[in-house]
C-alpha positions, 0 to 999 in steps of 0.5 A, spaced: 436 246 201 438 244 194 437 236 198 430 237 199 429 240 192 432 235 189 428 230 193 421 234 191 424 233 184 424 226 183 418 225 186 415 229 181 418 226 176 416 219 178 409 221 179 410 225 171 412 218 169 405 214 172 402 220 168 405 218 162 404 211 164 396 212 164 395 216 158 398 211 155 394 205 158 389 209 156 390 210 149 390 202 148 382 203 152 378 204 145 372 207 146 368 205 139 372 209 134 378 205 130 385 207 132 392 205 129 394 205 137 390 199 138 394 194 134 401 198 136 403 192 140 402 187 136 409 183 135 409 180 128 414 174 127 418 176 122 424 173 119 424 169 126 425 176 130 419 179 133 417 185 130 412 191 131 407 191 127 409 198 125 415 196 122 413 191 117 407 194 115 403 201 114 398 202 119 391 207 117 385 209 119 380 210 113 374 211 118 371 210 124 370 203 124 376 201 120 383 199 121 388 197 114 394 195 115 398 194 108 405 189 109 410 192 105 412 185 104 407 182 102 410 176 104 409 177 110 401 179 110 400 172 113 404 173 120 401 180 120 394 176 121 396 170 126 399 175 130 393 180 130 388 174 130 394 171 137 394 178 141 387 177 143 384 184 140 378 181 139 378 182 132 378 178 125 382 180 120 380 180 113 386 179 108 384 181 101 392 178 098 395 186 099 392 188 106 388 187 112 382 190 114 380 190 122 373 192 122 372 195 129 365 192 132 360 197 135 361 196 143 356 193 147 353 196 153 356 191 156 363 192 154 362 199 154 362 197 163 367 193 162 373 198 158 370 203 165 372 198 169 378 197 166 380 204 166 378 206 173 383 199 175 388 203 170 387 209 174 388 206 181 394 202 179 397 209 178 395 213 184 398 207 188 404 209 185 403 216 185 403 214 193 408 209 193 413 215 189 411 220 196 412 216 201 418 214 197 420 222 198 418 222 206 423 217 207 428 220 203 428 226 207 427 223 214 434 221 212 438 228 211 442 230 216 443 236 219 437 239 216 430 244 220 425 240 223 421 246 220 425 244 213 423 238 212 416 239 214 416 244 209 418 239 204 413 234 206 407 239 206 409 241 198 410 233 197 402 233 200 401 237 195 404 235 189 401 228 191 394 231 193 394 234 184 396 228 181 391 224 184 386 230 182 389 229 176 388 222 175 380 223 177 379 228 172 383 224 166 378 218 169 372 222 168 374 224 161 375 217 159 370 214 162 366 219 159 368 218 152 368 210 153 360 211 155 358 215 149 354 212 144 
């Protein structure tokens, strides 16, 4: 039946978008080494609007503990710096007059536990929307009309499925970055 087709479809796509979501919350997880992603949701004050801190400045990564941020405006290099100083990265900024440096501290074994911790929360939050997206499909397929009992049960075995890899995949994406937040 192309309904139930169309309902396994959407929950696939609910579920590839918590996916998405969860890598990307992940990316924002550092793990001891520096990366341009760890600033990218800075929003510098710049000519009275909010702005990315991409859009107002080029962000590098010159080694593993270092992050250079160089305003094409250098006007601007001073709302660059509250802004990183005002997201609560943890980070201060040195500011020689042309760019800014982020000097990424070596992570604690403390903080290593608590990035952990940070990314199963993020990992639980997604599998919680991974199950809010089948029961989301169960309840749309018990309100088809004229369909099988052995249809619909069939649907609901394949949305079983799907649910059952990606909470699978979740657990296997934790692992990896748990893995490489723990690495000294």
């Amino acid at each position: 039946m192309e309904d139930l087709d169309m309902i396994i479809d959407m929950v696939k796509q609910e579920m590839d978008a918590a996916m998405k979501h969860l890598d990307h919350a992940f990316q924002k997880i550092r793990a001891g080494r520096a990366s341009t992603t760890m600033v990218q949701d800075v929003m510098v004050e710049y000519y009275g609007a909010p702005t990315p801190i991409n859009q107002v400045a080029n962000v590098m990564v010159p080694d593993a503990m270092t992050i250079s941020i160089q305003p094409w405006d250098r006007t601007a290099i001073g709302a660059i710096e509250k802004a990183i100083i005002n997201s609560n990265l943890g980070f201060a900024p040195m500011n020689n007059g042309e760019n800014i440096i982020l000097n990424v501290p070596p992570l604690t074994e403390e903080r290593r536990r608590e990035l952990a911790k940070l990314a199963k929360a993020e990992t639980e939050s997604t599998k919680i929307t991974i199950r809010n997206a089948r029961q989301d499909g169960m309840k749309e397929l018990k309100k088809l009309d004229g369909v099988s009992e052995d249809l619909i049960k069939d649907a609901e075995e394949k949305i079983q499925l799907v649910t059952d890899k990606y909470v699978k995949m979740c657990d296997e994406h934790l692992k990896v970055k748990e893995a490489e937040i723990m690495k000294v």
